[in-house]
C-alpha positions as CSV (number, residue, x, y, z in Angstrom):
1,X,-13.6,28.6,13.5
2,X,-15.9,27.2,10.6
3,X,-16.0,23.7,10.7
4,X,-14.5,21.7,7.4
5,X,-17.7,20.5,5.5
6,X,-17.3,17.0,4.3
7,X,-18.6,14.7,0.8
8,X,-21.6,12.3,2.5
9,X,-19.5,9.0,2.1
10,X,-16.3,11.1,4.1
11,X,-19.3,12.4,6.9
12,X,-20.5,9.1,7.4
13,X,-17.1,7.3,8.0
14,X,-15.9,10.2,10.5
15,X,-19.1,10.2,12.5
16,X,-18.8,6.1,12.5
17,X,-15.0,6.6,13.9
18,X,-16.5,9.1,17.1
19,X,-19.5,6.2,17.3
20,X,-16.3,4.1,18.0
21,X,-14.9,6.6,20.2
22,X,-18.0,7.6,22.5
23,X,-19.1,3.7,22.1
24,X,-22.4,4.3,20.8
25,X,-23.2,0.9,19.2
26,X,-26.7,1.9,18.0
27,X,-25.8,4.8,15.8
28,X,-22.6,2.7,14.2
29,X,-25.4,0.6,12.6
30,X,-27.0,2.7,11.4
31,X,-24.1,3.9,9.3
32,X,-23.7,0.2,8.2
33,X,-25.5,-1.6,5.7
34,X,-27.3,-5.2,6.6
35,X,-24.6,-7.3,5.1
36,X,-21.5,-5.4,6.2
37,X,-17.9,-6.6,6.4
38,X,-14.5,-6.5,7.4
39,X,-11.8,-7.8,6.4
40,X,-7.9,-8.0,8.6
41,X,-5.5,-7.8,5.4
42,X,-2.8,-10.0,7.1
43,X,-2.2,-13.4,8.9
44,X,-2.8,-13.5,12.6
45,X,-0.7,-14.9,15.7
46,X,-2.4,-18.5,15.2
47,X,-1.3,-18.3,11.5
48,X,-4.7,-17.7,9.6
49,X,-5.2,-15.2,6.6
50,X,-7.8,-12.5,5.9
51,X,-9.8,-12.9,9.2
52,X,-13.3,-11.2,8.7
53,X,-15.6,-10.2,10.8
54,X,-19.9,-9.7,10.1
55,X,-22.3,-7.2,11.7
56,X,-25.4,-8.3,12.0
57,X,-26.9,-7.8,15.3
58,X,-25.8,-5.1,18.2
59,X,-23.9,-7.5,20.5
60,X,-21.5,-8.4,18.0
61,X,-20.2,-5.0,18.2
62,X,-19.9,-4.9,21.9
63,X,-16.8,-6.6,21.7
64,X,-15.4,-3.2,19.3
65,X,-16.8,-0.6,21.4
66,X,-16.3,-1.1,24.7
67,X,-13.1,0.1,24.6
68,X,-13.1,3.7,26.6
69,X,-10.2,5.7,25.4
70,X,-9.9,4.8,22.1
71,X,-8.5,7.9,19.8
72,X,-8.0,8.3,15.9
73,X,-5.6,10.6,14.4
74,X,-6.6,10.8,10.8
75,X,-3.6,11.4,8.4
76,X,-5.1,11.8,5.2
77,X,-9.0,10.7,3.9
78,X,-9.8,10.7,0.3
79,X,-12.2,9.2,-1.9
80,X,-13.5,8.0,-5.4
81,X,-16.8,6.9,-6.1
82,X,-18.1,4.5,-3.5
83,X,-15.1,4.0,-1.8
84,X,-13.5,6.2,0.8
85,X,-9.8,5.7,2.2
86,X,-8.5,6.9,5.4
87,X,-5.0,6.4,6.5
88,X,-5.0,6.8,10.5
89,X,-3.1,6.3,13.6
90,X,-5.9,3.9,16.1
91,X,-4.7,4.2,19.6
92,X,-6.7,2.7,22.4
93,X,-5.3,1.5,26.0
94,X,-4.8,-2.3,27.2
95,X,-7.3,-2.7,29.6
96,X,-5.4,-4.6,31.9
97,X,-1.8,-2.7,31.6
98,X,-3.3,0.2,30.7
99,X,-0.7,0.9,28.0
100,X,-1.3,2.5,25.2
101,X,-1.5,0.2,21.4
102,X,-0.8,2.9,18.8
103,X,-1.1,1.5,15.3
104,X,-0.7,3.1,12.0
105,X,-3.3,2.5,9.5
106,X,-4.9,2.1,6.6
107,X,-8.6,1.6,6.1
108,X,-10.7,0.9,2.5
109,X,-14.0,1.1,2.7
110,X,-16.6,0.6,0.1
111,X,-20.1,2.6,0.2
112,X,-23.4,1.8,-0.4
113,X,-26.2,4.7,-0.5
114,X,-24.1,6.7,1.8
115,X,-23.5,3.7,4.5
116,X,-20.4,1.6,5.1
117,X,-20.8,-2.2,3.3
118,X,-17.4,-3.4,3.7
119,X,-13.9,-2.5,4.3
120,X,-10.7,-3.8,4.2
121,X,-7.9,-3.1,7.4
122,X,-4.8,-2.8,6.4
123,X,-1.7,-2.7,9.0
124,X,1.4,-4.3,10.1
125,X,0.2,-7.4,13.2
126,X,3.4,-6.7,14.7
127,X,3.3,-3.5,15.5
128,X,-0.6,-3.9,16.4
129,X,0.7,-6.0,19.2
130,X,3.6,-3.5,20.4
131,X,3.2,-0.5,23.3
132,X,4.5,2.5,20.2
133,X,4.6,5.6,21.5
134,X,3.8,8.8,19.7
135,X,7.0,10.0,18.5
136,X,7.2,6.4,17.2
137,X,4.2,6.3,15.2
138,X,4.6,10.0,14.2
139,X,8.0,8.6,12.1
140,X,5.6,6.8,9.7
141,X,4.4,10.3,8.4
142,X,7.4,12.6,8.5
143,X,6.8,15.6,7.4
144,X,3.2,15.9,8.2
145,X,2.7,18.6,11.0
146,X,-0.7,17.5,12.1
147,X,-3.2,15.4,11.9
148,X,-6.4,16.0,9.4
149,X,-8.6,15.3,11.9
150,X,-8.2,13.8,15.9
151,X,-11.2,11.8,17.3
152,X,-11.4,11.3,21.0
């Protein structure tokens, strides 16, 4: 089976999501500029707007990628120039219950010289809180057989 060959902005956001996935903090830098961001489009439990977050060491990502069984079912991925947009479903367990958070998604990211410089996360907080199952999630994209692309 040939394997689907990618634009350089689309490569480097898809290897970043398996960096995620296989927790290798040290190769998700380098697919970051210096003065990346991230921005949560929506208001958190405690009420404030627009939370984001700066890389700019390896131990703040340690909090991200520790995670082990984190999974990303890409929907759709497209870009324009400089910017790449994925829609996704992000699934990772709850370390403690060990129930699955299955969240649909949409991420924006802008590119810089073929490296991630800032982003903006788009999803609903409530349902980033809830225990979704599959056949939940799968609702928000009726229609669509499979996924693009799975990561896990």
């Amino acid at each position: 089976m040939t394997q689907k060959k990618y634009s350089r902005n689309i490569q480097t956001v898809i290897d970043i999501l398996r960096n995620e996935v296989s927790g290798d903090t040290r190769s998700a830098l380098k697919k970051m500029t210096s003065d990346y961001t991230m921005t949560w489009v929506y208001e958190t439990q405690d009420g404030s707007l627009f939370p984001k977050t700066a890389i700019s060491k390896d131990v703040d990502l340690n909090d991200t990628y520790v995670t082990k069984g984190r999974k990303y079912e890409i929907i759709h991925i497209a870009e324009a120039k400089n910017i790449v947009i994925v829609e996704l479903i992000e699934s990772y367990p709850d370390p403690e219950t060990k129930k699955v958070y299955r969240t649909p998604l949409v991420l924006v990211l802008e590119m810089k010289n073929g490296k991630i410089k800032t982003g903006r996360h788009y999803c609903d907080p409530r349902l980033s809180y809830r225990y979704l199952t599959s056949v939940q999630t799968k609702k928000a994209f009726e229609g669509k057989e499979k996924p693009l692309l799975v990561i896990e």
